[in-house]
C-alpha positions as CSV (number, residue, x, y, z in Angstrom):
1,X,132.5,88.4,93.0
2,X,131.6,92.0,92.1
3,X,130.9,92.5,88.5
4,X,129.2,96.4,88.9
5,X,131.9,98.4,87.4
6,X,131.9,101.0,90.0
7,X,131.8,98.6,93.2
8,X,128.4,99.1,94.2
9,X,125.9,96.6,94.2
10,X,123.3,96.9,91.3
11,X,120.8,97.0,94.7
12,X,121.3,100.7,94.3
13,X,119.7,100.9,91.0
14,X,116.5,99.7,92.3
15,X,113.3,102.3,92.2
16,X,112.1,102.4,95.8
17,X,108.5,103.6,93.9
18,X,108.2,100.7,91.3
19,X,109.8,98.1,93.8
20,X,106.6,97.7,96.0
21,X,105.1,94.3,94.5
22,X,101.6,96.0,93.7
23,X,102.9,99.4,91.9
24,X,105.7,96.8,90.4
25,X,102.6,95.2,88.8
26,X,100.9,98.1,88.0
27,X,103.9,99.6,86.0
28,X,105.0,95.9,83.9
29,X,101.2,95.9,82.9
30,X,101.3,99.6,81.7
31,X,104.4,99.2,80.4
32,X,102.9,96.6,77.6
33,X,100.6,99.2,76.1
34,X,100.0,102.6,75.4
35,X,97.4,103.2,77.6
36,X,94.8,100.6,79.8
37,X,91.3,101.2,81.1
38,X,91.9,101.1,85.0
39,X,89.7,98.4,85.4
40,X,91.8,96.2,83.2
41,X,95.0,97.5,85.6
42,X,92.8,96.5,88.4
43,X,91.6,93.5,87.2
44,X,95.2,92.4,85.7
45,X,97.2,93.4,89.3
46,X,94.4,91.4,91.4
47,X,93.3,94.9,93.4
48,X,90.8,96.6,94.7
49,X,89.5,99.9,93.3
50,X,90.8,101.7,96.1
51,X,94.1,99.9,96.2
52,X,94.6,100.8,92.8
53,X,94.1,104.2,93.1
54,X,96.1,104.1,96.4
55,X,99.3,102.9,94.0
56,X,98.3,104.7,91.0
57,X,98.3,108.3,93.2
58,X,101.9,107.2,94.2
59,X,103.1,106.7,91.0
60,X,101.4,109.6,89.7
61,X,102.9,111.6,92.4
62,X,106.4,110.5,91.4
63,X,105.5,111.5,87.5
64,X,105.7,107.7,86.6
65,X,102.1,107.4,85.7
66,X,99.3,109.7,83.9
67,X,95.1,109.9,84.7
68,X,93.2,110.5,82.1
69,X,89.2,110.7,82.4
70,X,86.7,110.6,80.0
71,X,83.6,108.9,79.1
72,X,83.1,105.8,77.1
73,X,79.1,106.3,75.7
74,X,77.8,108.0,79.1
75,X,80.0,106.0,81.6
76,X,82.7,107.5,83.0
77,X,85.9,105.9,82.4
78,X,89.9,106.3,83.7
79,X,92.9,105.3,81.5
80,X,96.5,105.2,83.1
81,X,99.0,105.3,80.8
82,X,103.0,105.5,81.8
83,X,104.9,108.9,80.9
84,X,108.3,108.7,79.8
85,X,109.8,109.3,82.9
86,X,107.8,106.2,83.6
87,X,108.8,104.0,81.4
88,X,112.8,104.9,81.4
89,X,112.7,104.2,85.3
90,X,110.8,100.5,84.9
91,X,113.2,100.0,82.1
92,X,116.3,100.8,84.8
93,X,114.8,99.0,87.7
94,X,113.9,95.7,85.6
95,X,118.3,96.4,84.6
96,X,118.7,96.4,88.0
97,X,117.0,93.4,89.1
98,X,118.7,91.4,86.0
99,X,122.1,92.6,87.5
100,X,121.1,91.5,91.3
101,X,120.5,88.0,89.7
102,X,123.1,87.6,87.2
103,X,125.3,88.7,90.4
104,X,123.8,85.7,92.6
105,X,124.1,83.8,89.4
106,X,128.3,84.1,88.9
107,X,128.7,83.4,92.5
């Protein structure tokens, strides 16, 4: 049974950025606040540091994400916070994956 409107699987609407498990993670904690300290990402997604940054650069790449640096006191800190563009496309993929299982579901 098709139920996409236009024929095509809702497959197609999936983000190939966001839809790697770890930048998935990333984006669904981000997406719960305005901005997180990138240890709390880190700490949240169950990374390492470079890991993170690995995935962060990738989604920063693809606009999804923004660095910000600072300093807490005199530590250095990073926050990563999702732009706009970010938080449209999670909201579009996480549609997507409600479509591939309400699909399966009428079957």
């Amino acid at each position: 049974m098709n139920t996409s409107p236009s024929g095509i699987h809702p497959r197609h609407g999936l983000d190939e950025v966001i839809h790697a498990p770890v930048r998935f993670s990333i984006v669904a904690t981000l997406a719960a606040a305005d901005k997180a300290e990138f240890g709390f990402v880190r700490d949240t997604v169950e990374v390492s540091d470079s890991v993170l940054s690995r995935q962060v650069a990738t989604l920063e790449k693809a606009g999804y994400v923004a660095v910000t640096k600072g300093y807490v006191g005199k530590r250095p800190r990073t926050w990563l916070a999702l732009t706009p563009d970010g938080r449209a496309a999670f909201a579009a993929h996480c549609q997507a994956l409600r479509a591939i299982a309400d699909t399966a579901a009428d079957r």
